[in-house]
C-alpha positions as CSV (number, residue, x, y, z in Angstrom):
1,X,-9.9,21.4,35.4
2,X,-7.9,23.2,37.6
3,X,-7.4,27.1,38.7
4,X,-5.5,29.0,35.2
5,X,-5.9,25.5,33.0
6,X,-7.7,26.0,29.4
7,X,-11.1,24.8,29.2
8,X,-10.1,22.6,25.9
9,X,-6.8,21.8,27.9
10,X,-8.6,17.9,28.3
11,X,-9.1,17.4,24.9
12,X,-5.3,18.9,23.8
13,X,-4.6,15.7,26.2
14,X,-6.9,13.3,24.7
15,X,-5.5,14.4,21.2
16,X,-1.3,14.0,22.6
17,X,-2.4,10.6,24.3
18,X,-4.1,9.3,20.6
19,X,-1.1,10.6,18.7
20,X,1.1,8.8,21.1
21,X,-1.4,5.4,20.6
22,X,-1.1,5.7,16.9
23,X,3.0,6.1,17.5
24,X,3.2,3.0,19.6
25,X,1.1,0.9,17.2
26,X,2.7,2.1,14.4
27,X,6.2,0.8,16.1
28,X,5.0,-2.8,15.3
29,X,2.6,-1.8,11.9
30,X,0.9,-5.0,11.7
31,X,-2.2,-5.0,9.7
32,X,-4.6,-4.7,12.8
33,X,-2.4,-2.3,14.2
34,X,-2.6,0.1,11.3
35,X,-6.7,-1.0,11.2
36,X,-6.5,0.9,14.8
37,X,-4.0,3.4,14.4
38,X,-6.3,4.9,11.4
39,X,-9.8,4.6,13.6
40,X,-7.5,6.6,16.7
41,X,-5.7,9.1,14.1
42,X,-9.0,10.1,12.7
43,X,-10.8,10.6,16.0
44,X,-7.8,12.8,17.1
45,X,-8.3,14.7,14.1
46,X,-11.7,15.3,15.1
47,X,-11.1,16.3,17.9
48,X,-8.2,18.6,17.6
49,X,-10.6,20.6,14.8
50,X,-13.1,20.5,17.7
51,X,-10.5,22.7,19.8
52,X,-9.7,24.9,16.8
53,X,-13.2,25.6,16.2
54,X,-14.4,26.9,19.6
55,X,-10.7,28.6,19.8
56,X,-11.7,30.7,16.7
57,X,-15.3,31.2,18.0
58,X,-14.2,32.6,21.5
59,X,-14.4,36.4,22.1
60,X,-10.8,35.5,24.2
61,X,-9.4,32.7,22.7
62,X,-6.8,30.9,24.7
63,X,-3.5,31.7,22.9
64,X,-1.6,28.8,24.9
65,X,-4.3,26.8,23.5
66,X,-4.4,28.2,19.9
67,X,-0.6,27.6,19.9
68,X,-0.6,23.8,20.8
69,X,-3.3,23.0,18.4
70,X,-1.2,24.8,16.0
71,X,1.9,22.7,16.8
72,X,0.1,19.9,16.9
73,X,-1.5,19.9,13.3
74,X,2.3,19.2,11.8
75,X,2.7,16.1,14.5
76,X,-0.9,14.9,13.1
77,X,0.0,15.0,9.4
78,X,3.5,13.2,9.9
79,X,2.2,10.4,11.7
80,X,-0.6,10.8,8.8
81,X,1.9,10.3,6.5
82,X,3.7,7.2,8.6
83,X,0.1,5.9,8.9
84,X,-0.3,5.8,5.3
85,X,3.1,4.2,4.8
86,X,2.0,1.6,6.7
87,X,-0.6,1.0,4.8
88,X,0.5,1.1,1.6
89,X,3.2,-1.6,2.5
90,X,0.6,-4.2,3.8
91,X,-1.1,-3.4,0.5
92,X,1.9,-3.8,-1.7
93,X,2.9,-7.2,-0.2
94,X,-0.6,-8.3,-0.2
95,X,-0.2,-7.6,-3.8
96,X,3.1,-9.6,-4.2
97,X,1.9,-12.5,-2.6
98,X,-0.8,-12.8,-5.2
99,X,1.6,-11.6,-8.4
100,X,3.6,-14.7,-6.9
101,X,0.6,-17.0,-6.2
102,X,-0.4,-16.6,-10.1
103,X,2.9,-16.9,-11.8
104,X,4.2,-20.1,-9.6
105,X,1.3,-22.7,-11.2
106,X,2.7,-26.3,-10.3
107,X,3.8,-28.4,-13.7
108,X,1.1,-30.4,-15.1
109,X,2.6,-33.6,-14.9
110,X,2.9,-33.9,-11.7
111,X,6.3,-34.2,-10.9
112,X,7.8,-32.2,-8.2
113,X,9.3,-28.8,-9.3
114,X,13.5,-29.0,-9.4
115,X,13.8,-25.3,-9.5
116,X,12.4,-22.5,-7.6
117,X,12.5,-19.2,-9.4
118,X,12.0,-16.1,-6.6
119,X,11.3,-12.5,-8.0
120,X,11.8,-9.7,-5.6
């Protein structure tokens, strides 16, 4: 920490740095990618009500400081939001593949299928 910096102005930075983690794994929302994005996001959040915390508890709280974690609560529940997005994609087309996986039995006979019927 240098001369005039906050005291929580290292964990402000951890918290930008994990929202800009979650952004750039959410670019490519894989299912791994949103399996990390969620662990990061949530340990931002943690920490970012950390920094709120001792701000309200401080005779002479940083205002600086009270003002980014302020801005910084919106940023967290938008990529919230995108996060669960994600999410609920990989879920629904998880759920599509097996709709589709039931209602496609092969014929009984044996004989190879002539049509192929696709729902979207």
């Amino acid at each position: 920490m240098t001369v005039g910096e906050s005291p929580h102005a290292e964990r402000i930075g951890a918290v930008h740095e994990a929202l800009a983690e979650v952004r750039r794994l959410l670019s490519e929302p894989t299912p791994s990618n949103v399996a990390r994005s969620t662990q990061v996001l949530s340990t931002a959040r943690t920490r970012l009500e950390t920094v709120r915390q001792d701000l309200e508890a401080c005779a002479w709280p940083d205002r600086g400081s009270q003002n980014t974690v302020l801005a910084l609560r919106p940023e967290l529940a938008a990529i919230a939001a995108l996060l669960e997005r994600a999410a609920q994609y990989h879920s629904d087309l998880l759920q599509t593949m097996v709709d589709a996986s039931r209602s496609n039995k092969p014929p009984d006979s044996g004989e190879p299928a002539t049509r192929l019927h696709l729902e979207v």
